[in-house]
C-alpha positions in Angstrom: -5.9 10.9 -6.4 -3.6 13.7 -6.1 -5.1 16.0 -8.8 -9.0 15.3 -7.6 -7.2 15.2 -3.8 -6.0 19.4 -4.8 -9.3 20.3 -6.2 -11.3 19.3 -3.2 -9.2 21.5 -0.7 -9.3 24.2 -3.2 -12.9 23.8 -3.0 -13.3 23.1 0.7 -9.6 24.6 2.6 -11.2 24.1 6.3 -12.1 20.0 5.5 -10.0 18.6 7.7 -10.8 15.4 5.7 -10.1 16.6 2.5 -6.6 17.3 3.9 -5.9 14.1 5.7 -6.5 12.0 2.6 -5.1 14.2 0.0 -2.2 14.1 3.1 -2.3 10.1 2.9 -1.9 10.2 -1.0 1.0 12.3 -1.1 2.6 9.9 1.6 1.8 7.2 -0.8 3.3 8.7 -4.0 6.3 9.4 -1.9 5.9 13.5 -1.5 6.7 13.0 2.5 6.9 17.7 3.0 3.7 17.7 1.3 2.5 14.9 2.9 3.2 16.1 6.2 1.8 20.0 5.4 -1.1 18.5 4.6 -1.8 16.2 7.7 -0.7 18.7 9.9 -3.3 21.2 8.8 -5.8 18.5 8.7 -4.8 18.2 12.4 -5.1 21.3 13.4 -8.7 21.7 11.5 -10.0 18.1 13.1 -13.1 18.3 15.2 -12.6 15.1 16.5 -9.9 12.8 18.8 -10.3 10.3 15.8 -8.9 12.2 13.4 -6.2 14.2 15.2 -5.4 10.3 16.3 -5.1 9.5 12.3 -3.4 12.7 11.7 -0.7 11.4 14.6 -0.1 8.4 13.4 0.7 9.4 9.5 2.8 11.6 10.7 4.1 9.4 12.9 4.9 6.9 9.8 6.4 9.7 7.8 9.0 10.3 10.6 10.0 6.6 10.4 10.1 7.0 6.9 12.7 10.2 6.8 14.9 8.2 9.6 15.4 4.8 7.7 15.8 7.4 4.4 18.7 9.2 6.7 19.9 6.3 8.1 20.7 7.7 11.6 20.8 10.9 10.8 18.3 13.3 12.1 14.9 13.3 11.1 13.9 16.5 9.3 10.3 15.8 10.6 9.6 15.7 14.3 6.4 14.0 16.1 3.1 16.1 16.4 2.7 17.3 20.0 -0.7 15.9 20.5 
């Protein structure tokens, strides 16, 4: 998914979609700073509430995922000012 996920946003850079999901498979695999570059230029290019809202809430999961990783320690990744 990554690979075809790459070659899509080479293809189409201002698809806000293309980001998000090639965002949501790197989140999946585990890749949380690509993960979140991805979804927060996916953000940023999203014409709509729904997907800035889809945007917030992945990137929302990532920053739980980098606080139970640091276990208390500061998250690297803050929450998207919406």
């Amino acid at each position: 998914a990554i690979g075809l996920g790459e070659g899509l946003v080479q293809k189409l850079p201002k698809s806000a979609e293309a980001r998000y999901y090639l965002g949501l498979s790197y989140m999946k695999s585990g890749q949380l700073p690509l993960a979140e570059d991805h979804l927060r230029a996916a953000m940023s290019l999203a014409g709509n509430e729904e997907m800035r809202a889809n945007c917030v809430s992945a990137l929302t999961e990532i920053a739980r995922q980098n606080c139970s990783v640091k276990s208390g320690a500061s998250a690297k990744t803050s929450l998207p000012q919406s």
